[in-house]
C-alpha positions as a Markdown table, in Angstrom:
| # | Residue | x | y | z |
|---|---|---|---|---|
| 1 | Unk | 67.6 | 85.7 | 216.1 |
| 2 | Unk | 71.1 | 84.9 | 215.5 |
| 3 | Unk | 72.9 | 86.8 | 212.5 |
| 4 | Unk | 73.1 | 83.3 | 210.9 |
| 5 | Unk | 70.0 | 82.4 | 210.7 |
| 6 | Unk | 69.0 | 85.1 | 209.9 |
| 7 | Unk | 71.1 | 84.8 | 206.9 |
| 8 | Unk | 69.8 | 82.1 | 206.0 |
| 9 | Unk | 66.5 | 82.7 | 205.9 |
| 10 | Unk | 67.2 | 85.6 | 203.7 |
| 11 | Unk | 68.7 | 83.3 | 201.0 |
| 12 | Unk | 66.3 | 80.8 | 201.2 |
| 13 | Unk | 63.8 | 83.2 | 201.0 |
| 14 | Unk | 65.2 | 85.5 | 198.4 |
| 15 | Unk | 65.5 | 82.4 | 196.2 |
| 16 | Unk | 62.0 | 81.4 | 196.8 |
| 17 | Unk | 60.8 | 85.4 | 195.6 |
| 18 | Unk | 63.3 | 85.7 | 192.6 |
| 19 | Unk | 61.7 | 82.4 | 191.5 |
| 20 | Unk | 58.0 | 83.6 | 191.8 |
| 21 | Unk | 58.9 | 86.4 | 190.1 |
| 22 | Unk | 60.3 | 84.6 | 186.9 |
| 23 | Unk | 56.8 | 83.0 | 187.5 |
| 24 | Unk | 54.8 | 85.7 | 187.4 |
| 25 | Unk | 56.7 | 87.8 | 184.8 |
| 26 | Unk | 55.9 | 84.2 | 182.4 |
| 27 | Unk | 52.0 | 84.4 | 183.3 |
| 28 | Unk | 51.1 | 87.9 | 183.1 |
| 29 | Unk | 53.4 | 88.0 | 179.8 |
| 30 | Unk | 52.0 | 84.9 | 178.0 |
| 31 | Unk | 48.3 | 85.6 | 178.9 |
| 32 | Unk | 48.9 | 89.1 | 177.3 |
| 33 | Unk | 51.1 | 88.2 | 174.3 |
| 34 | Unk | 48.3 | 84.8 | 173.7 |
| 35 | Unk | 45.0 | 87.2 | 173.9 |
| 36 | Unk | 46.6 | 90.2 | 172.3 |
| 37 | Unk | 47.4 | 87.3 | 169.2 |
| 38 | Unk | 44.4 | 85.6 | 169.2 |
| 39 | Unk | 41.4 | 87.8 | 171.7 |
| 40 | Unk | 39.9 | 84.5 | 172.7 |
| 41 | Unk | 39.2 | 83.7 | 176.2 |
| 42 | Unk | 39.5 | 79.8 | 175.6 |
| 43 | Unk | 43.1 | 80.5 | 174.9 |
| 44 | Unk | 43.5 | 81.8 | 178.7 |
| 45 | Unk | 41.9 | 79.0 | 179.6 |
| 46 | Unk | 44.2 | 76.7 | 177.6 |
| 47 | Unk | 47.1 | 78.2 | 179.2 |
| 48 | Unk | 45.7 | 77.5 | 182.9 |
| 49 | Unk | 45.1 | 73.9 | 181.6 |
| 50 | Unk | 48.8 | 73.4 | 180.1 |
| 51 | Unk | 50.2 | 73.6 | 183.6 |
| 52 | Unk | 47.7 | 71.7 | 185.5 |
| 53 | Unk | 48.4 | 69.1 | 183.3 |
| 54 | Unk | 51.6 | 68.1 | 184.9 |
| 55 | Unk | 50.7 | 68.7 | 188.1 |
| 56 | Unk | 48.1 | 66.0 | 188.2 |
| 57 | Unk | 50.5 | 63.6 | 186.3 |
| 58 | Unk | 53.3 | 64.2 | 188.1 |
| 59 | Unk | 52.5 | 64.8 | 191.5 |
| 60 | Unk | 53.3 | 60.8 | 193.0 |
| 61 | Unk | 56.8 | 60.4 | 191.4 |
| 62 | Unk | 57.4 | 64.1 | 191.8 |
| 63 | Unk | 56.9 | 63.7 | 195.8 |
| 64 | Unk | 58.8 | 60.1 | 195.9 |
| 65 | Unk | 61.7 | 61.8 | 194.1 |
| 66 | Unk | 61.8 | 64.7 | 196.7 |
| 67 | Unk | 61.6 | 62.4 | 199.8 |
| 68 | Unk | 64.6 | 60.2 | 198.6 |
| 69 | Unk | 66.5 | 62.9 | 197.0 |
| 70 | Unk | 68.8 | 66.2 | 198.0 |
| 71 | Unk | 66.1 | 68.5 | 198.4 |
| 72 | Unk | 68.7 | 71.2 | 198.1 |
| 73 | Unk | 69.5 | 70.0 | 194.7 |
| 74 | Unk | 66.6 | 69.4 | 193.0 |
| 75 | Unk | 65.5 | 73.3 | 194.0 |
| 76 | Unk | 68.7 | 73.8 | 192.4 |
| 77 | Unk | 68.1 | 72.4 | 189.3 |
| 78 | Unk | 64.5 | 73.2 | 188.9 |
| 79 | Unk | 65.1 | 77.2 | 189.4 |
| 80 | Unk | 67.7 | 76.5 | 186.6 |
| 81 | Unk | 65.6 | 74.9 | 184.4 |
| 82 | Unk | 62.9 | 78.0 | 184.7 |
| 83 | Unk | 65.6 | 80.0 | 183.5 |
| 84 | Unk | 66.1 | 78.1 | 180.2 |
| 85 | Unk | 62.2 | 77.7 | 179.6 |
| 86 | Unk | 62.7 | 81.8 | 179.6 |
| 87 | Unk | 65.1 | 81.3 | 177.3 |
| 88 | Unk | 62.6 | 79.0 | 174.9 |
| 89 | Unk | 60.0 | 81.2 | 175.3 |
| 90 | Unk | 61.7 | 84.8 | 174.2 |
| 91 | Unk | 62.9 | 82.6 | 170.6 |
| 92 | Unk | 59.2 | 81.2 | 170.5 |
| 93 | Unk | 58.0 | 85.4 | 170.7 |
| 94 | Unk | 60.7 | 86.5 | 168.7 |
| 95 | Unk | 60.4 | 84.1 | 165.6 |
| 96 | Unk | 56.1 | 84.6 | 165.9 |
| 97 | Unk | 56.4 | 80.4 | 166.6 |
| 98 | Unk | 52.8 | 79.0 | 166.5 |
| 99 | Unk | 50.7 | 79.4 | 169.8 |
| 100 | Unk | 50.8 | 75.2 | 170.3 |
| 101 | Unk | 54.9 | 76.0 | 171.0 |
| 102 | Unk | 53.8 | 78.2 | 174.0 |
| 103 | Unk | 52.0 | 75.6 | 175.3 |
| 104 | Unk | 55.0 | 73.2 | 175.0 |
| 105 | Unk | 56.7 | 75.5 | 176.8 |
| 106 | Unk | 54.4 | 76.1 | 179.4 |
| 107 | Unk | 53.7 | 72.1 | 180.1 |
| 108 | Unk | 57.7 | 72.0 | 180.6 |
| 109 | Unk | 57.0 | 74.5 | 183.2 |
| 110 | Unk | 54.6 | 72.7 | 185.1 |
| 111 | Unk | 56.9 | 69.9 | 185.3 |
| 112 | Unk | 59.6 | 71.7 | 186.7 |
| 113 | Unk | 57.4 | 73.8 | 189.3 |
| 114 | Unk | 55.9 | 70.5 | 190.6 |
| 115 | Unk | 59.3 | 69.4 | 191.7 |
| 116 | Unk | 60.2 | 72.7 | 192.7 |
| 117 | Unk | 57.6 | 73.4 | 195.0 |
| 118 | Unk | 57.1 | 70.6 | 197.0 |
| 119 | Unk | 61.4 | 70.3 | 197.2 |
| 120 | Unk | 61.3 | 73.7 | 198.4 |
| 121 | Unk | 58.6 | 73.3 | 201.1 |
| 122 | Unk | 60.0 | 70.3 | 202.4 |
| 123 | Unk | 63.7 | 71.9 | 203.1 |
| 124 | Unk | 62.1 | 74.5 | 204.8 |
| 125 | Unk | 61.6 | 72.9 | 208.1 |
| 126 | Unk | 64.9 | 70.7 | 207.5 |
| 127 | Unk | 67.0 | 74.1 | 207.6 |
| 128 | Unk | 65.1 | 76.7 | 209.6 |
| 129 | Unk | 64.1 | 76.0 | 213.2 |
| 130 | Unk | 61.1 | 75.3 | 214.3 |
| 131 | Unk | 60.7 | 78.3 | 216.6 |
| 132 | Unk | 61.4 | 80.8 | 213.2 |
| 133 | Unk | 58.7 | 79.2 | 211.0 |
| 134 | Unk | 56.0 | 81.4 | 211.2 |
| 135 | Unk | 58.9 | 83.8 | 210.5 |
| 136 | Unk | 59.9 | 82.6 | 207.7 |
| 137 | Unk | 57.1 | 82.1 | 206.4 |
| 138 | Unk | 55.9 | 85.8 | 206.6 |
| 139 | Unk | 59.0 | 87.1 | 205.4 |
| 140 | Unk | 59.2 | 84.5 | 202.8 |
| 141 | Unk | 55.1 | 86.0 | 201.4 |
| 142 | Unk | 56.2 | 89.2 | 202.1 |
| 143 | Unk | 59.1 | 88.5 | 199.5 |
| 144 | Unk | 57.4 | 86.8 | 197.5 |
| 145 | Unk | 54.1 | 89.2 | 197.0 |
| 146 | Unk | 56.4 | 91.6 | 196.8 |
| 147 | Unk | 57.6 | 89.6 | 193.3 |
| 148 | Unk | 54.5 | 89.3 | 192.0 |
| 149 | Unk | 53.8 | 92.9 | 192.6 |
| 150 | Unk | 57.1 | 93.8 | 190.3 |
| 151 | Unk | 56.8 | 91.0 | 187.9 |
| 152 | Unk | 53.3 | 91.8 | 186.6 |
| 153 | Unk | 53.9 | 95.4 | 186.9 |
| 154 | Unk | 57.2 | 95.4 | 185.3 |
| 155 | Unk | 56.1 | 92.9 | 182.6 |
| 156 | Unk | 52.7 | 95.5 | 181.8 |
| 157 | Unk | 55.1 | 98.7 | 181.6 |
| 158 | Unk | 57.6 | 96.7 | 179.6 |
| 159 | Unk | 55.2 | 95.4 | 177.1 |
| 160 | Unk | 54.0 | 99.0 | 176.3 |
| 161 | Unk | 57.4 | 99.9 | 175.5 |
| 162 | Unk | 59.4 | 96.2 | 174.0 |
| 163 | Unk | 58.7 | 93.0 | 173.0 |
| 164 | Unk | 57.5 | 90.0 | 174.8 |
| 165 | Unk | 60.8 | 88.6 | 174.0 |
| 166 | Unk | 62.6 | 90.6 | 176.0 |
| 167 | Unk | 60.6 | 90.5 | 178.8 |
| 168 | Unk | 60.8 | 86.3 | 178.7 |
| 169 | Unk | 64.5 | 86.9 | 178.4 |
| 170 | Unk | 64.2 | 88.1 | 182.3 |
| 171 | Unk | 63.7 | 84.5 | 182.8 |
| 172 | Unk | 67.0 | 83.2 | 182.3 |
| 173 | Unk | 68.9 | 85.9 | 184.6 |
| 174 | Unk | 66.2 | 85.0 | 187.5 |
| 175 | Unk | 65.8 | 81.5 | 187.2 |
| 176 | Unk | 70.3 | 81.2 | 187.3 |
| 177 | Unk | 70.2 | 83.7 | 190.0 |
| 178 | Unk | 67.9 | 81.8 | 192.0 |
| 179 | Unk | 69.7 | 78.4 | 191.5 |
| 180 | Unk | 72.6 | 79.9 | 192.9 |
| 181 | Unk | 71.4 | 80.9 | 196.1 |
| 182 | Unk | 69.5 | 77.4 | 196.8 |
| 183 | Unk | 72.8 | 76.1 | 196.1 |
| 184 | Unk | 74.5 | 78.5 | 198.8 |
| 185 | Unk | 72.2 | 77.2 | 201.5 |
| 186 | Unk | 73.5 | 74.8 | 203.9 |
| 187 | Unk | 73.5 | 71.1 | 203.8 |
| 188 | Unk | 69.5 | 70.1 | 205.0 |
| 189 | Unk | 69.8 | 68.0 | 208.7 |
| 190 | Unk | 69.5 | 64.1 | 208.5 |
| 191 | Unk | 65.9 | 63.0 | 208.5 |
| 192 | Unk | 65.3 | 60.2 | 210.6 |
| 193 | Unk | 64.7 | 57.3 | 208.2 |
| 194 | Unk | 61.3 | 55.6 | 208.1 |
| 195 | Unk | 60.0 | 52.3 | 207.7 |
| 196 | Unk | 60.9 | 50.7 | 204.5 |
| 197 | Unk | 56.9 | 50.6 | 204.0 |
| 198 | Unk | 56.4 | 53.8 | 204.5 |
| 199 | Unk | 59.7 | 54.8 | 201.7 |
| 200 | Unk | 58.0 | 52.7 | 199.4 |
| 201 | Unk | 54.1 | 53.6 | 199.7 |
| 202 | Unk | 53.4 | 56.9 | 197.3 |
| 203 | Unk | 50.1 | 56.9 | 198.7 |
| 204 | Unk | 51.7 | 57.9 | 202.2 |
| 205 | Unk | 51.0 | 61.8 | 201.5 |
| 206 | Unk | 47.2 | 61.3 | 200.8 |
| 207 | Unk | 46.7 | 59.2 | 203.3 |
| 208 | Unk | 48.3 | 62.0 | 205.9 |
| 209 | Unk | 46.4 | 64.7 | 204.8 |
| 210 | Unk | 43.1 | 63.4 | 204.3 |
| 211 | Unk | 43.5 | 61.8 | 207.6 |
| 212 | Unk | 44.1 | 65.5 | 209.1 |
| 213 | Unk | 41.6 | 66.9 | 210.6 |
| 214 | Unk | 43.2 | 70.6 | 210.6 |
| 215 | Unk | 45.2 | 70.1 | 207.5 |
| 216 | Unk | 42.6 | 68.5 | 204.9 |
| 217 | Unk | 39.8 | 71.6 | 205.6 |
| 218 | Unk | 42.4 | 74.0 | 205.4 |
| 219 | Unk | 43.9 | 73.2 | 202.3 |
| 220 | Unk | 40.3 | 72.6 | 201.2 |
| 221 | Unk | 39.1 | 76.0 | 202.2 |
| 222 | Unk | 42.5 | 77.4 | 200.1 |
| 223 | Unk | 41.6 | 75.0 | 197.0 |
| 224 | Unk | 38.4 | 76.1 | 196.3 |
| 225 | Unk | 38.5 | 80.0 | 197.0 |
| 226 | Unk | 41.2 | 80.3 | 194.2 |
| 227 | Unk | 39.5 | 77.9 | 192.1 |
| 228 | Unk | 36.3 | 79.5 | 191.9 |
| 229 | Unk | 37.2 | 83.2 | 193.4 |
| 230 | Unk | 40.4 | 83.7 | 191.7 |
| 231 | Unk | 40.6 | 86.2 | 188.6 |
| 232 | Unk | 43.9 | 86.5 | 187.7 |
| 233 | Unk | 43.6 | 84.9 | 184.3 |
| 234 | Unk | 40.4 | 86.5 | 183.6 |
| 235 | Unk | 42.5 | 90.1 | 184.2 |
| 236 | Unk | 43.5 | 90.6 | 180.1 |
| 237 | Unk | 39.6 | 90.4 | 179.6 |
| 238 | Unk | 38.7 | 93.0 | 182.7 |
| 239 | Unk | 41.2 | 95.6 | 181.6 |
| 240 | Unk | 40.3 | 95.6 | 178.2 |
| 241 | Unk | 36.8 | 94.5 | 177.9 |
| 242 | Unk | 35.4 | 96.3 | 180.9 |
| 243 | Unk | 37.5 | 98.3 | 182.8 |
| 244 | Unk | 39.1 | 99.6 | 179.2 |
| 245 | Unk | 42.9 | 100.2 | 180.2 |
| 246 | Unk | 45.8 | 99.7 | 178.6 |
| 247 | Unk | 48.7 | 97.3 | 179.0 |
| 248 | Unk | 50.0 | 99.7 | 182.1 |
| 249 | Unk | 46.6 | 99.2 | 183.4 |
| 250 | Unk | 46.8 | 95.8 | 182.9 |
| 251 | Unk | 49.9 | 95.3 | 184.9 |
| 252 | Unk | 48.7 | 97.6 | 187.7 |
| 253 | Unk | 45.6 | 95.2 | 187.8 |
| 254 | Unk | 48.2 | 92.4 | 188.1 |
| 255 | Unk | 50.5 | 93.9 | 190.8 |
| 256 | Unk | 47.1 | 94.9 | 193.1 |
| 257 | Unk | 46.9 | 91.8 | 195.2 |
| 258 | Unk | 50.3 | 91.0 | 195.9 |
| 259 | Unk | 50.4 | 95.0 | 196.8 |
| 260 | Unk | 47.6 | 94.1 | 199.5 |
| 261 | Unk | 49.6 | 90.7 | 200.7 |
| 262 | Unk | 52.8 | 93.0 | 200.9 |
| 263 | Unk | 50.7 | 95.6 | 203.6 |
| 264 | Unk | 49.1 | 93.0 | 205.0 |
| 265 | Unk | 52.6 | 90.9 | 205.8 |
| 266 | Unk | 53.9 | 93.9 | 207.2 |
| 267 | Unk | 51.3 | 94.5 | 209.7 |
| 268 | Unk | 50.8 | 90.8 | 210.4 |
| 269 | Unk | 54.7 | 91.1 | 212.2 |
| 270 | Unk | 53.4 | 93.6 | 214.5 |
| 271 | Unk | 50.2 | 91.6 | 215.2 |
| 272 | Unk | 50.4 | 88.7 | 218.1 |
| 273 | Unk | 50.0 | 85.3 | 216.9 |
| 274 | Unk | 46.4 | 84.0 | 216.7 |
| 275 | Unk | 45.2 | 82.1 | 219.0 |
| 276 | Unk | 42.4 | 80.5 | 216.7 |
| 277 | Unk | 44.0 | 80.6 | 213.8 |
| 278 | Unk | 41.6 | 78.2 | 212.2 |
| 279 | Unk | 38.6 | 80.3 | 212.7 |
| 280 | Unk | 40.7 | 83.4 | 211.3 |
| 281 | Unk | 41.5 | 81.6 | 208.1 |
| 282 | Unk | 37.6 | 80.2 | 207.8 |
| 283 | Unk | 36.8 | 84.2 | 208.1 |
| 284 | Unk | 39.1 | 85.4 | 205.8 |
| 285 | Unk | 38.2 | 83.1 | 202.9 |
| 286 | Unk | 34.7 | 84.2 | 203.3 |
| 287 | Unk | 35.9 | 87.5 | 202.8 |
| 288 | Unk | 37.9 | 87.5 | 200.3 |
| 289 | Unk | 34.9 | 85.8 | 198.3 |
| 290 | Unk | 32.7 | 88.6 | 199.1 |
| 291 | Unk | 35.6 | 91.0 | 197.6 |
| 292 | Unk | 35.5 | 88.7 | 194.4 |
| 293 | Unk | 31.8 | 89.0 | 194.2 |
| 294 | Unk | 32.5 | 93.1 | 194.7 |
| 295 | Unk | 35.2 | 93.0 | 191.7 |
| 296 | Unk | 33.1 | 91.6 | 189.4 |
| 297 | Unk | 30.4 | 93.9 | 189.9 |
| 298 | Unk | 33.1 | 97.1 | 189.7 |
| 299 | Unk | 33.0 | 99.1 | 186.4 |
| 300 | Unk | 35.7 | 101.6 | 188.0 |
| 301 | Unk | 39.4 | 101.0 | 187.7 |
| 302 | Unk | 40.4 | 102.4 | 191.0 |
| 303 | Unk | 37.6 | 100.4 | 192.8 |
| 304 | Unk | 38.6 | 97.4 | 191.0 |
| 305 | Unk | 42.3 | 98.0 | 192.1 |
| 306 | Unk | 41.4 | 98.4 | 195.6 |
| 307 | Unk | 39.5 | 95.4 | 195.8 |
| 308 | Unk | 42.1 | 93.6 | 194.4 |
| 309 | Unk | 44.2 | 94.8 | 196.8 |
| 310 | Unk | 41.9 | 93.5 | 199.5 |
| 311 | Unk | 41.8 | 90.0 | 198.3 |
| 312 | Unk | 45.7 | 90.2 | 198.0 |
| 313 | Unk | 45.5 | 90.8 | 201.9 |
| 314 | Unk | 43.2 | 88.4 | 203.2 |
| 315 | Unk | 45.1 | 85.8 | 201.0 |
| 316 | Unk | 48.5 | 86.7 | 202.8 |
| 317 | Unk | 47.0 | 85.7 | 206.3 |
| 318 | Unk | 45.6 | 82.8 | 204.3 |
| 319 | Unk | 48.6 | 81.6 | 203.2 |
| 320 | Unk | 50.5 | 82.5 | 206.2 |
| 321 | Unk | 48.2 | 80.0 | 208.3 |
| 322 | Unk | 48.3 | 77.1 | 205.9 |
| 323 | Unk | 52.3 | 76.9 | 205.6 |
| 324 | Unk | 52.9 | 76.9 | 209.2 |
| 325 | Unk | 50.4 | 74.3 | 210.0 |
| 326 | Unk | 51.8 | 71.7 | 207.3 |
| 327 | Unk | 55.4 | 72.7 | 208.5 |
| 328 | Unk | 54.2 | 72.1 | 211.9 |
| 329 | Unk | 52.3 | 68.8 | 211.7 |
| 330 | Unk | 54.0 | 67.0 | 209.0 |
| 331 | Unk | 57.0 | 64.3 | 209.9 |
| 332 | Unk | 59.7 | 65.0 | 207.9 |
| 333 | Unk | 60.0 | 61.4 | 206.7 |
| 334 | Unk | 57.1 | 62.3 | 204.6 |
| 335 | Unk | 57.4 | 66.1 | 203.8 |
| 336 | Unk | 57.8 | 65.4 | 200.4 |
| 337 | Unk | 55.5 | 63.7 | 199.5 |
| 338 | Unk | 52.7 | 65.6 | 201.5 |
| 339 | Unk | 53.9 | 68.7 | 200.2 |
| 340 | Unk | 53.8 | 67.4 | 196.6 |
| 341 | Unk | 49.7 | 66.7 | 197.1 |
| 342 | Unk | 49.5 | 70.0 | 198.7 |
| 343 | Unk | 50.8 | 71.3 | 195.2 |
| 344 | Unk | 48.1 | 69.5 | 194.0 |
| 345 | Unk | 45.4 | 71.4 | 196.1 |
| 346 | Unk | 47.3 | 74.5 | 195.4 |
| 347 | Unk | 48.6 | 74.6 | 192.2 |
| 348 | Unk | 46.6 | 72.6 | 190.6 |
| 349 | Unk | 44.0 | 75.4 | 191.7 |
| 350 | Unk | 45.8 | 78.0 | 190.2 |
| 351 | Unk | 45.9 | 76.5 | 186.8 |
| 352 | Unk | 43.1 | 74.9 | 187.0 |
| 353 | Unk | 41.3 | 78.1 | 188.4 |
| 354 | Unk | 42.4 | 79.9 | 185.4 |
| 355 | Unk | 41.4 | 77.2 | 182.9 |
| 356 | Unk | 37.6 | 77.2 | 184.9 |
| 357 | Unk | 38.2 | 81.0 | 185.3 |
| 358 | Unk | 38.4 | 81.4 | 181.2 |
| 359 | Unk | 35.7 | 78.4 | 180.6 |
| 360 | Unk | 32.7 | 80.3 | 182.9 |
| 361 | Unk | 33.7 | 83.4 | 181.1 |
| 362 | Unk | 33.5 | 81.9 | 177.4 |
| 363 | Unk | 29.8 | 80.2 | 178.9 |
| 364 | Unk | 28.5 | 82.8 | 181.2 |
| 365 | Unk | 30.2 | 86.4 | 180.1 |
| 366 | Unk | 33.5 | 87.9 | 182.0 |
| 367 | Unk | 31.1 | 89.7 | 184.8 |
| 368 | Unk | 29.0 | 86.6 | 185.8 |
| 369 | Unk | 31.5 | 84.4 | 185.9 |
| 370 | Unk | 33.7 | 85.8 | 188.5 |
| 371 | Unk | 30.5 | 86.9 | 190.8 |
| 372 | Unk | 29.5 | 83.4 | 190.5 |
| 373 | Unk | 33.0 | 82.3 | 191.3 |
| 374 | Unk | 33.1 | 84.4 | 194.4 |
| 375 | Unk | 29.5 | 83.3 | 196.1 |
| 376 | Unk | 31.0 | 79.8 | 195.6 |
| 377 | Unk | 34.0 | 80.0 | 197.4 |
| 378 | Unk | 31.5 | 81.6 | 200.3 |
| 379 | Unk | 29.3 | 78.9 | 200.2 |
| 380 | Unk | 32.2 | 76.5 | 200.6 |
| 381 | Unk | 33.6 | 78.1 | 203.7 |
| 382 | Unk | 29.7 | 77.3 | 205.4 |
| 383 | Unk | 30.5 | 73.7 | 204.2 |
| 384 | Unk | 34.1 | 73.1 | 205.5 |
| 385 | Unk | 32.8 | 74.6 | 208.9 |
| 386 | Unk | 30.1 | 72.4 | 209.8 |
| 387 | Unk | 31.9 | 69.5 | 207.9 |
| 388 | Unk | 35.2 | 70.3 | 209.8 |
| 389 | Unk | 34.3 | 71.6 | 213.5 |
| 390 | Unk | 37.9 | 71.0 | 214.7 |
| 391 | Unk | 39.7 | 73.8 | 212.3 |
| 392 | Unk | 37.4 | 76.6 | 214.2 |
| 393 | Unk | 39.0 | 75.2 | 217.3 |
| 394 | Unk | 42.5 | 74.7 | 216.3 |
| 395 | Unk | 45.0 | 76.5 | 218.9 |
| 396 | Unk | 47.6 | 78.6 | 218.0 |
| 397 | Unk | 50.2 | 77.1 | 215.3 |
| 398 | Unk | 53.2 | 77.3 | 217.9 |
| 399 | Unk | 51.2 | 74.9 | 220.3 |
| 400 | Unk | 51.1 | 72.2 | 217.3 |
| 401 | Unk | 53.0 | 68.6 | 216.8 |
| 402 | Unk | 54.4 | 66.3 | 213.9 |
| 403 | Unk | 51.2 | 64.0 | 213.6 |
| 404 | Unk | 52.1 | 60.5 | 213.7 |
């Protein structure tokens, strides 16, 4: 790989990580400060359902904008604009503002990350070629987990030691840091224009994917494991309802899975490409499933921590396998508004996982709601297989095509 691209992976990609980590210092930060204040699992739910909110609002314009815009620029400005929420967030800690500002706050942040993400993804392919993608995008989770594991373990040894405003005030230095380097990368190349119908129709992105044969079960498959399987938000409950830690404990719970995507990137570069990629990432999801059921069930910290650390490794492939194929198959025409609906899939699962996340656990108890959570996402993996035959069969990602 040349020294230049290489370059510029590293920006893009370092940009990408210091923006997750703002991210995932905000979360683990705001779910402790909010339960600490007010020990009340339907507040972590609240907070999942404050940033799903925009996502399903804002999802059509957010993609239109991105496909007729400077994708460069809007990943600009939205990595700013998580800075400044930082900001609003360490005076909302700092003056003890009521709990309804924090989720003011956090509603502004889903409106900036669903412009952010799908901007992001869709310059990807525009600036990196082809051949490097699968490159990227390891390097790019390897950063990235690597993020998370700092943010939430930073932000749980912080808070035994400071204030939550100070550790929101990280924000600001992470979200202008990682505006400049988006702004540093090069100009995107020209996208051949399409049809003026196809400019003008918002529904072009959901008619692509659910069209897909590959891409629809996969980001299905990805949907509903972290829907139902994922546990992050239920994490301030574990550590101090079951597993009994403190805030260090807390953060180490955090940090577990990214740890495990970290390991897991790092071997995945030695590893030869897969050559049925589709039946890997059908596997994997069952697995990491089985290793939610496990968690729940875990009284011990250091069990819990290592499961967690598995589930952080499956989801790297996972993740991994999904990128590459929507890179791969999507025309760039349309890139942003496919990737803006694959937000939907994604991130709406992610908040809306936590909001389901703290809901079961008000209704069925913190334990049996994440084993039930994890026998679900099993169960779906049996459905998306026999529903979906072709993603068992899929051949390796290089081999793939833009769709038409």
């Amino acid at each position: 790989m040349a020294d230049v691209e290489l370059r510029r992976i590293l920006r893009l990609v370092s940009a990408r990580s210091l923006n997750t980590f703002g991210r995932a210092v905000l979360n683990a930060t705001v779910l402790w400060e909010l339960y600490e204040r007010t020990h009340s699992k339907l507040v972590l739910a609240a907070v999942g359902f404050a940033q799903v909110i925009p996502v399903a609002v804002l999802f059509v314009p957010a993609g239109t904008l991105v496909d007729r815009s400077d994708r460069r620029a809007l990943a600009t400005a939205a990595a700013t604009a998580t800075g400044l929420i930082g900001v609003g967030l360490a005076l909302a800690s700092a003056l003890g503002a009521p709990v309804a500002l924090y989720f003011l706050l956090l509603l502004a942040q889903g409106c900036v990350t669903v412009i952010h993400a799908p901007a992001v993804s869709s310059l990807i392919p525009l600036i990196i070629p082809r051949a490097q993608l699968v490159r990227t995008n390891r390097i790019s989770a390897s950063l990235q987990e690597l993020a998370a594991i700092v943010g939430p373990a930073l932000a749980g040894l912080a808070l035994k030691f400071v204030a939550a405003s100070r550790v929101y005030a990280v924000l600001a230095i992470t979200g202008l840091a990682a505006g400049a380097l988006y702004r540093s990368l090069p100009q995107a190349r020209a996208v051949e224009v399409a049809a003026p119908s196809v400019r003008k129709d918002w529904r072009v992105g959901l008619r692509f994917i659910f069209r897909s044969p590959l891409l629809l079960p996969a980001l299905t498959l990805d949907m509903f494991a972290v829907l139902f399987a994922g546990v992050t938000a239920l994490l301030p409950a574990v550590a101090t309802d079951v597993l009994h830690v403190d805030a260090l404990g807390y953060g180490m719970l955090r940090a577990a899975q990214s740890a495990g995507a970290v390991v897991m990137a790092l071997i995945g570069g030695r590893l030869r490409a897969w050559q049925r990629p589709g039946r890997v990432l059908l596997i994997v999801v069952a697995l990491f499933g089985l290793a939610t059921v496990g968690f729940g069930l875990s009284a011990s910290f250091p069990l819990s921590l290592a499961l967690l650390v598995l589930c952080g490794a499956l989801d790297n492939i996972s993740v991994v396998i999904r990128l590459t194929l929507e890179q791969m198959v999507v025309p760039d025409a349309i890139r942003g508004r496919v990737s803006a609906v694959h937000y939907v899939f994604i991130g709406m699962s992610n908040e809306l996982g936590a909001a389901e996340s703290g809901l079961a656990a008000y209704v069925l108890g913190t334990i049996p709601a994440i084993v039930a959570g994890g026998a679900v996402a099993v169960i779906v993996v049996g459905v998306v297989a026999l529903r979906w035959r072709a993603l068992a069969r899929m051949p390796p990602l290089a081999e793939l095509q833009p769709a038409e």
